[in-house]
N, C-alpha and C positions, 0 to 999 in steps of 0.2 A: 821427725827432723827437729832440730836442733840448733840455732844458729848460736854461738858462740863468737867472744871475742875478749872479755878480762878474766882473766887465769885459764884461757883455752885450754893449756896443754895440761893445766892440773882436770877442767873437764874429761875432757879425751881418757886421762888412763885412768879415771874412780868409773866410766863409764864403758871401757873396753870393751868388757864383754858383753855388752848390749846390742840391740837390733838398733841404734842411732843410729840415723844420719847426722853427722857433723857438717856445718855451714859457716864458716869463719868470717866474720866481720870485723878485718884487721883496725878499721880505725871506727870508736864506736861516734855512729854521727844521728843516735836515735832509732827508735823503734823502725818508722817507718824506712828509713836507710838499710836497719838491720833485714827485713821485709824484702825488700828489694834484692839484696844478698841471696838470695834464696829461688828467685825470680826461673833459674835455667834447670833448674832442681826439679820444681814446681810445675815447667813448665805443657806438661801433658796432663799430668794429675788433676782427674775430674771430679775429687769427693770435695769434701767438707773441711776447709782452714780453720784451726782457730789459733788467730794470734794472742800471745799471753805473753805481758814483760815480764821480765827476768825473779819480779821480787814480790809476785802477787802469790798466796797460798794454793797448795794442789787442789787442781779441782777432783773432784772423785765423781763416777757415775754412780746411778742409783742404786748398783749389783752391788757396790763397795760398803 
């Protein structure tokens, strides 16, 4: 998943054809706000969150 909210709609179409989930955060009011956004999405999913802002580098796993 994916929460998105400045240049949303340019995310959406370089990402189309992806397995995203898009989560729109029309007004950006911070991470945590962003987070919440995401709340009903979320909200049966028993695994593992990791939250990452927008402008830290990709993490890669150990396979990578």
């Amino acid at each position: 998943m994916v929460i998105i909210g400045h240049q949303a709609d340019d995310v959406r179409e370089k990402f189309a054809n992806s397995s995203c989930i898009f989560v729109e955060q029309k007004t950006q009011l911070g991470t945590g706000h962003a987070v919440l956004q995401a709340k009903n999405v979320l909200a049966d999913y028993k695994g593992l969150i990791l939250i990452l802002c927008g402008d830290v580098p990709l993490p890669k796993t150990r396979d990578n």
